[in-house]
NUKOLDO-655074 format. One record per residue: x, y, z of N, C-alpha, C in turn; residue number from 1. Coordinates in pm, 1 decimal. Atoms other than C-alpha are relative to their C-alpha. Layout:
! residues N
> X_Y_Z_X_Y_Z_X_Y_Z_NUM
...
//
This chain:
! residues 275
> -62.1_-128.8_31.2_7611.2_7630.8_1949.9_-105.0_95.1_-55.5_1
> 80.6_-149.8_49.7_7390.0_7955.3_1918.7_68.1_90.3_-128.6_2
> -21.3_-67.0_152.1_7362.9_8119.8_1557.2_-5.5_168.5_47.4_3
> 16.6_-180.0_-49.5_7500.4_8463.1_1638.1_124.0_34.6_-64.3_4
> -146.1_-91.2_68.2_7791.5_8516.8_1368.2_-33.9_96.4_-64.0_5
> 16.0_-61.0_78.5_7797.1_8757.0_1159.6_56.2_-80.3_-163.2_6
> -44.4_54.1_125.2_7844.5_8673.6_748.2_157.8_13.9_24.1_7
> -172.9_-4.8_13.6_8244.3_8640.2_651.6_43.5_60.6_-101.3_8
> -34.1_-50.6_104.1_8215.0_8825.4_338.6_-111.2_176.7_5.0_9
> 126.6_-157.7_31.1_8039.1_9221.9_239.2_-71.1_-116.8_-158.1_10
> 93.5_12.5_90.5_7756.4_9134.5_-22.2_42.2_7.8_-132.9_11
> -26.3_-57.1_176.4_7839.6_9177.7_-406.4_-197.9_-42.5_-29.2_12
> 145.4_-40.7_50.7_7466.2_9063.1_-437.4_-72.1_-51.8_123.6_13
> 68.7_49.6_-119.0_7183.3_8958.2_-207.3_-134.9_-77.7_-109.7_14
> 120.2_82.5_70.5_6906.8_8693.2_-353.5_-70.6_-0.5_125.5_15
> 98.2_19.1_-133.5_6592.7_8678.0_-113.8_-118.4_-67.9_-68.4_16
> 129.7_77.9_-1.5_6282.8_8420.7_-51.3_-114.3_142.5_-49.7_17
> 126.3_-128.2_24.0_5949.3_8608.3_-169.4_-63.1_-61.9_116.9_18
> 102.7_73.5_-110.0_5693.2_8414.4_30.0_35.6_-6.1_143.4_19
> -51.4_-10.8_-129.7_5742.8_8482.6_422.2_125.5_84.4_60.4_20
> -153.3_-55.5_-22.9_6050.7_8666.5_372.8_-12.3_149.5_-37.3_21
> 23.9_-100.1_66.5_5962.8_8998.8_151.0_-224.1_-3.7_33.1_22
> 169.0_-16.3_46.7_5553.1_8897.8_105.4_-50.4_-36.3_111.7_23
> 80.3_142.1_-99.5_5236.9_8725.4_324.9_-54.4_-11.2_-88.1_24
> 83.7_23.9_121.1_5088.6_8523.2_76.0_-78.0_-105.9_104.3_25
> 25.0_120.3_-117.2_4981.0_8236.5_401.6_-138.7_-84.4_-20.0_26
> 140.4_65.8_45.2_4618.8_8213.5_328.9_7.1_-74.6_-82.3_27
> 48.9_92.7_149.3_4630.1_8110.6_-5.1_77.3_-105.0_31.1_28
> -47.7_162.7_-42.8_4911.1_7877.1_73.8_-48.9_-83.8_40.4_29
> 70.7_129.3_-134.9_4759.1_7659.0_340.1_-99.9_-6.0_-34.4_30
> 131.0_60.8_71.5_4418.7_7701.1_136.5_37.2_-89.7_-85.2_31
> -85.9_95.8_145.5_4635.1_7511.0_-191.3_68.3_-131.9_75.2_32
> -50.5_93.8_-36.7_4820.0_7316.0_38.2_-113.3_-145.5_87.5_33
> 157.8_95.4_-51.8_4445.7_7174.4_252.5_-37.7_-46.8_-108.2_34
> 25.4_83.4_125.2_4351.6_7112.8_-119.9_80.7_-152.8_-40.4_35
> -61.6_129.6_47.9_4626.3_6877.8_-198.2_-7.1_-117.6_89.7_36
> -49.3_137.7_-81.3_4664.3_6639.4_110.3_-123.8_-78.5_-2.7_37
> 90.9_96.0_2.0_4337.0_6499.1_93.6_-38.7_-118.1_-134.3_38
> -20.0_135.3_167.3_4440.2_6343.3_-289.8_145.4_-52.1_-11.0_39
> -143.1_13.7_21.0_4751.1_6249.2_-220.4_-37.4_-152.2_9.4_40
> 56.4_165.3_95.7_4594.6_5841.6_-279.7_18.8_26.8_-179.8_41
> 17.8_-33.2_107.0_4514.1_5966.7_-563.8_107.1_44.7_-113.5_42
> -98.6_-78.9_72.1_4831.3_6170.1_-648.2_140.4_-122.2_-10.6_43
> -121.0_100.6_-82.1_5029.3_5823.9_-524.9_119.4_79.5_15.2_44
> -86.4_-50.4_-84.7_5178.9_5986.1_-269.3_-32.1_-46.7_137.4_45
> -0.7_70.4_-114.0_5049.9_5818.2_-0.2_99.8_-59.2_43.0_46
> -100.3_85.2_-42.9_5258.8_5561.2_16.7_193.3_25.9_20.4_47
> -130.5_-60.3_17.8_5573.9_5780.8_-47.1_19.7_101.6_118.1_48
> -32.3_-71.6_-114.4_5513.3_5989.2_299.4_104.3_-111.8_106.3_49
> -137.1_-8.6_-163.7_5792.1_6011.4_551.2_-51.5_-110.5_123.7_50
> -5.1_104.2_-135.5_5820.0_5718.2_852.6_11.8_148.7_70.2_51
> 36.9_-77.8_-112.3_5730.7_5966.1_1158.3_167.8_-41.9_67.1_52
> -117.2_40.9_-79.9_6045.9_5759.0_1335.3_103.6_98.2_-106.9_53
> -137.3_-14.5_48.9_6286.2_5906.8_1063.2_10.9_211.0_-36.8_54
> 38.7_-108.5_-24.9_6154.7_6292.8_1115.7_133.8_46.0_72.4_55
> -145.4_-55.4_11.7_6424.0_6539.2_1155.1_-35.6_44.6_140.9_56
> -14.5_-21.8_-133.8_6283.4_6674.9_1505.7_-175.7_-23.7_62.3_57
> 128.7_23.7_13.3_5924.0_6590.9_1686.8_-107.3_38.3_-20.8_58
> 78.1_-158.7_34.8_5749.2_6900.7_1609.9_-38.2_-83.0_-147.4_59
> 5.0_92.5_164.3_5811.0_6711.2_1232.6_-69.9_-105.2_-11.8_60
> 63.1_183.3_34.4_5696.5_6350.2_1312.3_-162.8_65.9_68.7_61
> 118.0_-52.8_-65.1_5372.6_6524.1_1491.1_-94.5_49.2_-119.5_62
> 26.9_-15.8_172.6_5317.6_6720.6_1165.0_-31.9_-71.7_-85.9_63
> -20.7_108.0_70.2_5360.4_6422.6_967.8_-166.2_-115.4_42.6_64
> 112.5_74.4_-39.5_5087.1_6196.2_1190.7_-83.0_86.9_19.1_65
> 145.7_-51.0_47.9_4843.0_6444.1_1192.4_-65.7_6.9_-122.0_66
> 25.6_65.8_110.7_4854.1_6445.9_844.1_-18.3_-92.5_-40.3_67
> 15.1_96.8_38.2_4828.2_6133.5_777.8_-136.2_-46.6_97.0_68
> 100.3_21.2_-63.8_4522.9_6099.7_1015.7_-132.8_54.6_-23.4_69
> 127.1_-86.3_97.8_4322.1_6392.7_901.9_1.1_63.7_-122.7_70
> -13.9_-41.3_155.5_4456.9_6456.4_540.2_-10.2_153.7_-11.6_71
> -4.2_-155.2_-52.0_4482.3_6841.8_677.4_96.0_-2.1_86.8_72
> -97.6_-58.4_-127.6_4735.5_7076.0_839.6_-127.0_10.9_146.5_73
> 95.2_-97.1_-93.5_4643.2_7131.6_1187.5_-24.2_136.9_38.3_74
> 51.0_-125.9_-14.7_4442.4_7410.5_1286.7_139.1_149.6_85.0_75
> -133.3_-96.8_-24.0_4785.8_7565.6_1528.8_54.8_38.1_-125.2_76
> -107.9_-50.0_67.9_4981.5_7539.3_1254.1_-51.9_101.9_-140.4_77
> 67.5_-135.1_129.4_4759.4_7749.1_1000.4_26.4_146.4_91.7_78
> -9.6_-103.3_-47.2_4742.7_7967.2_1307.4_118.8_66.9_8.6_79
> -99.2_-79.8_-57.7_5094.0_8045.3_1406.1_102.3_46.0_-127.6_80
> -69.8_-93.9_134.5_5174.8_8103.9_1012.3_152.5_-15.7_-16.0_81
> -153.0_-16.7_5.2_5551.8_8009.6_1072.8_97.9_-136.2_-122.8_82
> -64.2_95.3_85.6_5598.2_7694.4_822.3_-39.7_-0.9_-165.3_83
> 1.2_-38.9_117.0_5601.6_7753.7_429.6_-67.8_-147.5_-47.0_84
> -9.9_82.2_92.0_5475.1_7496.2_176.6_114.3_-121.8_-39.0_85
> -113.4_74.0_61.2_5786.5_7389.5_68.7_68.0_-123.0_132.4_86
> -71.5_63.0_-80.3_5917.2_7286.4_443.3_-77.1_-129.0_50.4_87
> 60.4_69.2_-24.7_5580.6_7142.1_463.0_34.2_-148.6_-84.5_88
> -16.8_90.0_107.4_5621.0_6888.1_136.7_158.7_-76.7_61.5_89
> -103.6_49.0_-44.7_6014.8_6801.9_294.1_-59.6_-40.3_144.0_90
> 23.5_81.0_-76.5_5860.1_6716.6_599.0_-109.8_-118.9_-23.8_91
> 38.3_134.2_97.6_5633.9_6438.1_400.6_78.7_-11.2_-42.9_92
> -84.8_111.7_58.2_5839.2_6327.7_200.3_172.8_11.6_4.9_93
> -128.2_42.0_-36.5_6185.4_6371.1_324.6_67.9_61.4_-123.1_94
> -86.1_10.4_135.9_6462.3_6347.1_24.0_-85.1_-51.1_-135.7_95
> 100.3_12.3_88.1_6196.6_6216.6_-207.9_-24.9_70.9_-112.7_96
> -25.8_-63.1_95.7_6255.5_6408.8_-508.5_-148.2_35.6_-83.5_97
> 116.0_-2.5_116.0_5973.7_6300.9_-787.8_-117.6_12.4_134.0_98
> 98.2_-31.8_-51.0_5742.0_6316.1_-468.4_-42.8_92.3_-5.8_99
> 3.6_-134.9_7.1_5806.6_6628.9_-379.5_-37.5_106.7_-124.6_100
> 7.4_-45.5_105.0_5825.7_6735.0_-730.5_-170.4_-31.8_-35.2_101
> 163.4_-3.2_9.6_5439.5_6600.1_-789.4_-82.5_59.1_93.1_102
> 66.4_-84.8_-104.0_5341.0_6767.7_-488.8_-30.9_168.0_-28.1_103
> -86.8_-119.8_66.0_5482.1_7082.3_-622.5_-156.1_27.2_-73.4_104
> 88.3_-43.4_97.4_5283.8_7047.6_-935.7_-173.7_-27.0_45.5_105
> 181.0_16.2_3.5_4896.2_6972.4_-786.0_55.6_145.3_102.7_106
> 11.8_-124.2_-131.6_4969.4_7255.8_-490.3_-6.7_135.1_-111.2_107
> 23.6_-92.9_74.4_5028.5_7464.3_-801.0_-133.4_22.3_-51.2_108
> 43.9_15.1_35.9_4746.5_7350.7_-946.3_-145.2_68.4_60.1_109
> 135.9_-15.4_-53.7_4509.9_7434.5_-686.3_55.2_173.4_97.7_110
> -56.9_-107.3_-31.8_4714.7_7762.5_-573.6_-85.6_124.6_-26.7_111
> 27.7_-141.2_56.0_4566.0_7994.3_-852.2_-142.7_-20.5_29.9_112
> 119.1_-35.7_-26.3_4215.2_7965.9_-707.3_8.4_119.8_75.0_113
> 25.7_-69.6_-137.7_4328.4_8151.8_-417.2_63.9_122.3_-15.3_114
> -90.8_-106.6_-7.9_4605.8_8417.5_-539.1_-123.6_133.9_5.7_115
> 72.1_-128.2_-15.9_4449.2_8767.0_-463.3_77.6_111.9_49.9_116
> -80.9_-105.8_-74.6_4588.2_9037.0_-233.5_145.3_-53.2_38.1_117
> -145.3_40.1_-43.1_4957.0_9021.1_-129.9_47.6_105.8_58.2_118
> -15.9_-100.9_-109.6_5085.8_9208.0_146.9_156.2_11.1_63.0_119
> -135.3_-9.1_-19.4_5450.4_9347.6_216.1_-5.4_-87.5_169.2_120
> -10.3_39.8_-142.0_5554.9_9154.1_567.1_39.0_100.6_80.4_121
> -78.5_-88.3_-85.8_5749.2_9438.9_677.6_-86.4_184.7_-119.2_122
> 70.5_-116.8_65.0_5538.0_9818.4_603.3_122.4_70.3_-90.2_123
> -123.2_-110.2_29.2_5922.0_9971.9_511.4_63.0_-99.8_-156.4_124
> -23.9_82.0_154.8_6005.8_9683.7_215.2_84.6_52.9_-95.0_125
> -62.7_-67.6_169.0_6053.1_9882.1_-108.8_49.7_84.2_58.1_126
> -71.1_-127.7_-45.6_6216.7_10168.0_72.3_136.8_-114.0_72.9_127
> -141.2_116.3_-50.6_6488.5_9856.3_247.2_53.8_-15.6_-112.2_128
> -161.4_-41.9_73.3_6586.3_9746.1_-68.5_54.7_67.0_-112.8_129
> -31.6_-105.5_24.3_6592.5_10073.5_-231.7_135.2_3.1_72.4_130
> -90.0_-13.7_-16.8_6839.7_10115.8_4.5_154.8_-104.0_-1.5_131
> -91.0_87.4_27.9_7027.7_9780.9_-26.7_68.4_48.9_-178.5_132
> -79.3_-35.3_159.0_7069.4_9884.0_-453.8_56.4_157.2_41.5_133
> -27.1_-148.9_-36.9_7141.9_10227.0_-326.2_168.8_-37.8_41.9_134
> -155.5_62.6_-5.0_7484.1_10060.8_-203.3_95.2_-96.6_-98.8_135
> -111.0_67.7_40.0_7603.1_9908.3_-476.5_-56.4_-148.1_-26.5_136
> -58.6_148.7_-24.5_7506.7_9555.9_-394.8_-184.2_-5.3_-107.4_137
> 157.0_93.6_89.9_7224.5_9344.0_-681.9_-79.7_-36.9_86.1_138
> 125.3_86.3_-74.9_6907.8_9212.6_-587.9_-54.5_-91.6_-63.1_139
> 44.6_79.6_118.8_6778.4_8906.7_-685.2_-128.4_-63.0_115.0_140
> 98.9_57.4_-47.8_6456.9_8721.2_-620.6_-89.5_-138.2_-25.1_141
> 19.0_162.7_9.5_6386.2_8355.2_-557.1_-115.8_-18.2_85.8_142
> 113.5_41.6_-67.2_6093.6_8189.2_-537.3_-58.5_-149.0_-24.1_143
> 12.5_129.1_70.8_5958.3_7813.1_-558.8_-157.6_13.4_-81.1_144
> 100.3_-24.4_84.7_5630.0_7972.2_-734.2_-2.8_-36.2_-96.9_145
> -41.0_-46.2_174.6_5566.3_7926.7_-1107.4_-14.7_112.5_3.2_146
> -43.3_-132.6_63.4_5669.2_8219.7_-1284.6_-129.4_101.1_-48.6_147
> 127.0_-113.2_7.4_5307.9_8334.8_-1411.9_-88.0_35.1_152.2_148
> 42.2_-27.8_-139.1_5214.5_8313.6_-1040.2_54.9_111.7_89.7_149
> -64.1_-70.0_-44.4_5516.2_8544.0_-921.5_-43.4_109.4_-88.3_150
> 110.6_-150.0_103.5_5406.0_8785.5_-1197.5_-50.1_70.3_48.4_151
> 134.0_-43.0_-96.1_5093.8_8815.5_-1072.2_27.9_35.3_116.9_152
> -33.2_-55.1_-156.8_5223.7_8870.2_-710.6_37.0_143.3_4.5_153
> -90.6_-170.6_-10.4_5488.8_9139.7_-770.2_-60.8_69.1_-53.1_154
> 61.6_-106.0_70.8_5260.5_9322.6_-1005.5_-129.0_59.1_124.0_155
> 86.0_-19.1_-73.0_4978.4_9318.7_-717.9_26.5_81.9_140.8_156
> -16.5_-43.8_-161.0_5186.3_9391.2_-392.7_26.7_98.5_27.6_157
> -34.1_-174.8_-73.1_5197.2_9742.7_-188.8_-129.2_54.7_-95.2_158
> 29.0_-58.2_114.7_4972.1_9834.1_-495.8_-1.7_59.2_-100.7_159
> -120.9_-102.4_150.5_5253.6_9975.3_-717.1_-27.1_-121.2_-41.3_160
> -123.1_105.7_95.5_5437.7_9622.3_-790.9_131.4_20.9_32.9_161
> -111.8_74.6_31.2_5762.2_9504.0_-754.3_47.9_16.8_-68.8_162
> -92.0_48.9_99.7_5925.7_9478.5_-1045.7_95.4_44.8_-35.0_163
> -135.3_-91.4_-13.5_6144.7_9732.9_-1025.5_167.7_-17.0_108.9_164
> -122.2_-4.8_-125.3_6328.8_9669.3_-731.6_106.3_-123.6_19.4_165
> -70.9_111.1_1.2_6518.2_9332.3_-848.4_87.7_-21.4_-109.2_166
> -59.3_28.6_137.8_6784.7_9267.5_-1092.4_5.1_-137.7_-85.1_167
> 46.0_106.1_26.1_6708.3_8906.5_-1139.8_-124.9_-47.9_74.8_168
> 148.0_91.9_-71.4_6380.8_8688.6_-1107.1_38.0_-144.4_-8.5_169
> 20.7_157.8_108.5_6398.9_8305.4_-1128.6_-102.3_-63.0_135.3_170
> 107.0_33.2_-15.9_6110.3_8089.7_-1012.4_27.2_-134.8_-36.1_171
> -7.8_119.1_-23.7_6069.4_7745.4_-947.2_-18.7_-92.9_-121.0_172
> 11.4_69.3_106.6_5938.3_7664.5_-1289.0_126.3_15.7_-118.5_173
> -98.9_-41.9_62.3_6212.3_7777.4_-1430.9_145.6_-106.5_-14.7_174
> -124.2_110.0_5.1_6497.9_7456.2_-1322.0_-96.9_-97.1_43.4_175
> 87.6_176.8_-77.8_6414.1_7088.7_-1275.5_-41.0_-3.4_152.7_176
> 27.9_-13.4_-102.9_6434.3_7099.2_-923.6_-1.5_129.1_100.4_177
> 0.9_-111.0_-85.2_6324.1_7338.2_-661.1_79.5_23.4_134.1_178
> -114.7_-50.0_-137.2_6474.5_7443.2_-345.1_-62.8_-122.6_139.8_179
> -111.3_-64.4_-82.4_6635.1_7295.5_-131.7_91.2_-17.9_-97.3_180
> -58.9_-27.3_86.2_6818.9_7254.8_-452.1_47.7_102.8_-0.6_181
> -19.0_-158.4_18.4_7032.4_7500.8_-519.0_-17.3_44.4_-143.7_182
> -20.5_-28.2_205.4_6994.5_7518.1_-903.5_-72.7_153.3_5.6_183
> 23.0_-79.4_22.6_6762.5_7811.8_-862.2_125.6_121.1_38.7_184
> -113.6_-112.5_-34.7_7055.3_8029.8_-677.5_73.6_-35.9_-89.3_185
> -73.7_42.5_56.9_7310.5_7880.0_-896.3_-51.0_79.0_-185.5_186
> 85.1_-41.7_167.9_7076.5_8008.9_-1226.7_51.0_127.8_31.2_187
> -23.5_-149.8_15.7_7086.9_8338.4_-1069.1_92.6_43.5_0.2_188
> -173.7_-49.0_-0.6_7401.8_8406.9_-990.3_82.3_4.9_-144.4_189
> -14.1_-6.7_144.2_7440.0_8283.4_-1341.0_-75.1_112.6_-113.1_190
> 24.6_-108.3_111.6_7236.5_8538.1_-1507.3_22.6_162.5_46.9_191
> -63.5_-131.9_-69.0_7415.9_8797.5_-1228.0_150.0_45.3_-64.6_192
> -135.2_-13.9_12.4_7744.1_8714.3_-1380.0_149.0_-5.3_123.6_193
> -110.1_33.4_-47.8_7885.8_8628.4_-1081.2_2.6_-176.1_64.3_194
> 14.8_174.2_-41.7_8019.3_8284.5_-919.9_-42.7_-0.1_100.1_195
> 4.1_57.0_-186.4_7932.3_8078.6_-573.9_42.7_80.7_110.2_196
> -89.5_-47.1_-107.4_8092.2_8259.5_-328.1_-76.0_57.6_157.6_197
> 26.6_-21.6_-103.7_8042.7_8382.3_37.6_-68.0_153.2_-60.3_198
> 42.3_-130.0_40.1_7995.6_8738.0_-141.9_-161.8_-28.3_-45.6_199
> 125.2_-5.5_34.9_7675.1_8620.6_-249.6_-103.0_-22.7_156.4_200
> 78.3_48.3_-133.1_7401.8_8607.2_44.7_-141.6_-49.4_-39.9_201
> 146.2_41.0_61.1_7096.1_8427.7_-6.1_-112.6_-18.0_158.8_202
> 104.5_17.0_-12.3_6780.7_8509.8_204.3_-113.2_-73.6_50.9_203
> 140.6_129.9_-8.6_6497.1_8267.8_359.2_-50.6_4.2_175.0_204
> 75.0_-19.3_-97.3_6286.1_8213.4_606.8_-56.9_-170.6_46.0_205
> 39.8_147.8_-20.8_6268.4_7833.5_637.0_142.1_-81.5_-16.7_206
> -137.4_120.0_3.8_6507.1_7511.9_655.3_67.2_-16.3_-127.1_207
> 36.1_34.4_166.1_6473.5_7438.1_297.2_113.0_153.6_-37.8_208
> -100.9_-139.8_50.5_6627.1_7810.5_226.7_167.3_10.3_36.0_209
> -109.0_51.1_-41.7_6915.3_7734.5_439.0_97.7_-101.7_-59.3_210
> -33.4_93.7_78.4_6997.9_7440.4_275.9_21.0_20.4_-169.0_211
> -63.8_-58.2_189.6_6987.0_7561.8_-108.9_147.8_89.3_4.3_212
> -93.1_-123.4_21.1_7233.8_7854.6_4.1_143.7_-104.0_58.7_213
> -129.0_104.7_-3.4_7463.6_7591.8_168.1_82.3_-102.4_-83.7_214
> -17.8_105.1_108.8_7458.0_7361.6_-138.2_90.4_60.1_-113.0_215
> -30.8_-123.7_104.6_7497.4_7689.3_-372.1_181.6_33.1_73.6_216
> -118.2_-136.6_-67.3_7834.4_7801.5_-145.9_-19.5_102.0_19.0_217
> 21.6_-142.2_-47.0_7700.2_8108.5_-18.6_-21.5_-21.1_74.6_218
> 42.6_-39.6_-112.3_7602.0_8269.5_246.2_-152.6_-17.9_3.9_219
> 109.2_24.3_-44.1_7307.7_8191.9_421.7_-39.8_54.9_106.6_220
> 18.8_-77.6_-90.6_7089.6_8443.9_626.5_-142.8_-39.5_17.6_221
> 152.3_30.4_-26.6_6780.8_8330.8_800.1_-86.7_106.6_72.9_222
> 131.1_-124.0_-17.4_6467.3_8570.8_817.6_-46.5_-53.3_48.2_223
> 64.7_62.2_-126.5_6315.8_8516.8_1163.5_-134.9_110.6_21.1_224
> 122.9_-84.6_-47.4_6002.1_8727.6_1091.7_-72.4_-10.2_75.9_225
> 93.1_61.8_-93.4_5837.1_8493.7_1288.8_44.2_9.5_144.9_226
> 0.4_-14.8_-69.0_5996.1_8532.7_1555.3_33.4_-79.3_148.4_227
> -53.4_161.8_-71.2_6157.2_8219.3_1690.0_97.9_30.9_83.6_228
> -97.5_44.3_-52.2_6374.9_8221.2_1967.7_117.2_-60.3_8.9_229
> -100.5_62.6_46.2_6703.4_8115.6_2015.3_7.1_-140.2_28.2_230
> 42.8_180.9_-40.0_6634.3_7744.1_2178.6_-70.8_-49.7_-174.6_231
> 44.5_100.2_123.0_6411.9_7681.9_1868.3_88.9_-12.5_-129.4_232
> -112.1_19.8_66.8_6683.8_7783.6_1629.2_70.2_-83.1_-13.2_233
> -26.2_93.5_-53.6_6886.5_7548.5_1787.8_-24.4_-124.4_-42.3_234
> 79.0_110.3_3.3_6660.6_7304.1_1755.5_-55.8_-42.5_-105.9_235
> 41.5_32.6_174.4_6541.8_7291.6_1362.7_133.9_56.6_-66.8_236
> -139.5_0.1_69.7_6956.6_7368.0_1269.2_68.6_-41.6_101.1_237
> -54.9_139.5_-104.4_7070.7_7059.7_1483.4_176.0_28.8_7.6_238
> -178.0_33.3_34.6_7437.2_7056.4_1341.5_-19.2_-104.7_25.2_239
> 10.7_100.0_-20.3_7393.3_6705.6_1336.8_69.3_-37.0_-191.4_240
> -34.4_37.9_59.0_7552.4_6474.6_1079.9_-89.6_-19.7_-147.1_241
> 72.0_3.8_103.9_7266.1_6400.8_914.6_-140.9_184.6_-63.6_242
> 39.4_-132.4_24.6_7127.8_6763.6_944.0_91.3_115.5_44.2_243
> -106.5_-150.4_-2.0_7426.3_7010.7_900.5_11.1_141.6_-31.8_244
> 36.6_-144.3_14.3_7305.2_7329.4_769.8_-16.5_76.8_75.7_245
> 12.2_-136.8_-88.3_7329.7_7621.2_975.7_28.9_139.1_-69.0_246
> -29.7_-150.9_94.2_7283.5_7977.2_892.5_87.6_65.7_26.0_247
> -117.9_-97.7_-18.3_7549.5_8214.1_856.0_-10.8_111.3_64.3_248
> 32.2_-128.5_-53.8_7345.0_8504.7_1040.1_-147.4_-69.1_44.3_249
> 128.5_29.1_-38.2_6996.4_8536.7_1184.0_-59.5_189.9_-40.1_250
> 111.6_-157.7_20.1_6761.8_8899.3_1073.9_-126.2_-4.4_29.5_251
> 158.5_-12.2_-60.7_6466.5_8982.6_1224.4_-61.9_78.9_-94.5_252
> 70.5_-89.3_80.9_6352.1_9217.4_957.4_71.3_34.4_-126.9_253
> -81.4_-46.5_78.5_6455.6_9354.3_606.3_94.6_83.8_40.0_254
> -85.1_-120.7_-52.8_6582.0_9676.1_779.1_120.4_-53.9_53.3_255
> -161.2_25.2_-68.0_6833.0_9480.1_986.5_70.9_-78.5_-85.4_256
> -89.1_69.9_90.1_6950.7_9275.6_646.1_60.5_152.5_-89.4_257
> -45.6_-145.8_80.2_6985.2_9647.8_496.8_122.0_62.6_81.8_258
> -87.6_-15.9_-106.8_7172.7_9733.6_803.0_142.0_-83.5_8.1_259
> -89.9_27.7_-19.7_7413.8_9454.3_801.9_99.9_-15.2_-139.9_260
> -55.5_-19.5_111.3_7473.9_9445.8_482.9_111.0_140.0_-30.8_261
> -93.7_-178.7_-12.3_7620.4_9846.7_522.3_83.7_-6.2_84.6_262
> -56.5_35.3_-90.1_7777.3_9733.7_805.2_118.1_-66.3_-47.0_263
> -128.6_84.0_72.1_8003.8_9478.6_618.1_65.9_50.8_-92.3_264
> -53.4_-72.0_104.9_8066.4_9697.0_318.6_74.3_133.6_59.9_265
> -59.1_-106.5_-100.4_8155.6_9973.6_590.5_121.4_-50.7_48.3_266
> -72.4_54.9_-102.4_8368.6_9733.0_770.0_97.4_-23.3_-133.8_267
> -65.7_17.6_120.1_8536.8_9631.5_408.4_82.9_91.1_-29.3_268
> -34.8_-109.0_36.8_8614.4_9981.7_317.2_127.5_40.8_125.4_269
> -118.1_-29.1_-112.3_8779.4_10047.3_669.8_185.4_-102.9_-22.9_270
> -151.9_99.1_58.3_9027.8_9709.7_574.8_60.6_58.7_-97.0_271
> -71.2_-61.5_78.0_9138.4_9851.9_253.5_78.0_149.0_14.9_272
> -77.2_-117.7_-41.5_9215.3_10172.5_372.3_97.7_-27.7_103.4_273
> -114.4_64.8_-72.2_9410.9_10033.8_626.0_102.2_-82.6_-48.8_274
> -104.4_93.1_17.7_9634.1_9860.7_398.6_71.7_53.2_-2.3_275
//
C-alpha cells in the first residue's frame, strides 16, 4: 500500500527533526560516526552488532557487513547523504538499547571536533515556519543531539540563529532514551501543555522518526528531502508485523508541510461552519 494519505487531524502543534529535516549537518556526522566504528572492540560493541540474517531489509544487512568488514560506512553511503546517525546505530544494533545508548555517547564524544557551519536544507526555512506560527499552530524542536551541541547549531545556522522560531527545544540528553523512543515527543508535548493526540504532528526524515511519533500517538509526517521514490518508501515502511510503522503523510519540503498544514486548518474551519 502506497503512503499517499493525508494526516486525520489540523495541527494544534508541529514538533520537527533538526538534522536532515530543517539543517545539513552530514559531514560532521559521518566524520563522528567513521570515528566511532573502528572502537567499537573497544566500546564492547562488537559483539552486540545485529545478525545481517535478522536486518529489517537488504540495503540493512549490506550496511551492516560492510561494517563489520571495514569498521567504516561505505563510501556510496557518505555520498548519497540519505541515512542519519541514529538509523545508522538501529541498523547495528537492532532493539539493543544500552548498545545503542553507548554508541550515542562516544559518537557524541567525537562529534564536537567537527561541529562548524550548519546550513538550512531548504533556502526558504525561517520564512516556512514563520509562517506555520503565523497560523496559530506551536513549534517544537527535536533532536537526538546533546543540548550544548543543538545550542551551538541553532545559534550558528542561516547566520542569524534559530532560536526564535520554536516554542519548545528538547534534545536527546535531556530523557533516558533517545528516539525511536518516544519520551522526547512525549516531554514536549509535556512542556506544550498538550496531550498525545493525532493533533500533534511530529516531523522526520528517517525510520527511527516514524517510529517515536507512532509510539508517542501522533501523527507522523515523513520529510523526503532526499528524495526517495515511492517503491523505496514501500520498501523501508514494510507494514509488516514485525515492522509496522508507516507514516501518516509524505513532504518533500518545509513549504509543502506549511502548506498542508493550512490546508487542514482551512479544511477544519470549512467543517465547523458547516455545522
Amino acid at each position: 500500500m502506497s503512503i499517499l494519505q493525508l494526516p486525520h487531524a489540523k495541527p494544534e502543534a508541529i514538533l520537527i527533526d533538526w538534522h536532515a529535516t530543517l539543517v545539513d549537518t552530514h559531514d560532521a556526522m559521518y566524520h563522528a560516526v567513521d570515528d566511532v566504528l573502528p572502537h567499537l572492540r573497544e566500546l564492547d560493541l562488537w559483539d552486540r552488532l545485529l545478525d545481517p540474517d535478522d536486518s529489517k531489509t537488504i540495503e540493512d544487512a549490506k550496511l551492516l557487513i560492510y561494517v563489520k568488514d571495514n569498521k567504516r560506512l561505505h563510501p556510496k553511503i557518505v555520498a548519497q547523504r540519505k541515512i542519519s546517525r541514529t538509523d545508522i546505530f538501529e541498523v547495528l544494533f537492532g532493539s539493543d538499547q544500552d548498545a545503542k545508548g553507548r554508541a550515542h555517547q562516544a559518537f557524541d564524544e567525537a562529534y564536537k571536533k567537527y561541529v562548524a557551519e550548519v546550513f538550512p536544507m531548504e533556502v526558504d526555512i525561517r520564512e516556512q515556519l514563520e509562517r506555520i506560527r503565523a497560523i496559530g499552530v506551536k513549534v517544537g524542536l527535536i533532536s537526538n543531539r546533546k543540548r550544548d551541541f543543538l545550542e551551538h547549531e541553532l545559534a550558528l545556522v542561516d547566520g542569524t540563529g534559530w532560536e526564535d522560531l520554536f516554542d519548545v527545544v528538547v534534545c536527546g540528553s535531556d530523557v533516558s532514551k533517545r528516539k525511536p523512543s518516544p519520551e522526547m515527543l512525549l516531554l514536549a508535548m509535556e512542556k506544550l501543555g498538550i496531550s498525545p493526540s493525532e493533533s500533534c504532528w511530529y516531523v522526520g526524515d528517517s525510520t527511527t522518526d516514524v517510529i517515536a511519533a507512532k509510539e508517542a500517538g501522533i501523527t507522523s509526517i515523513f520529510y523526503n528531502g532526499a528524495g526517495w521514490d515511492q517503491a523505496w518508501l514501500d520498501k523501508i515502511f514494510p507494514n509488516t508485523v514485525k515492522h509496522p510503522h508507516r507514516p501518516d503523510s509524505v513532504v518533500g519540503s518545509i513549504a509543502e508541510l506549511a502548506d498542508l498544514a493550512r490546508h487542514l486548518l482551512a479544511q477544519h474551519k470549512r467543517v465547523e461552519r458547516a455545522r
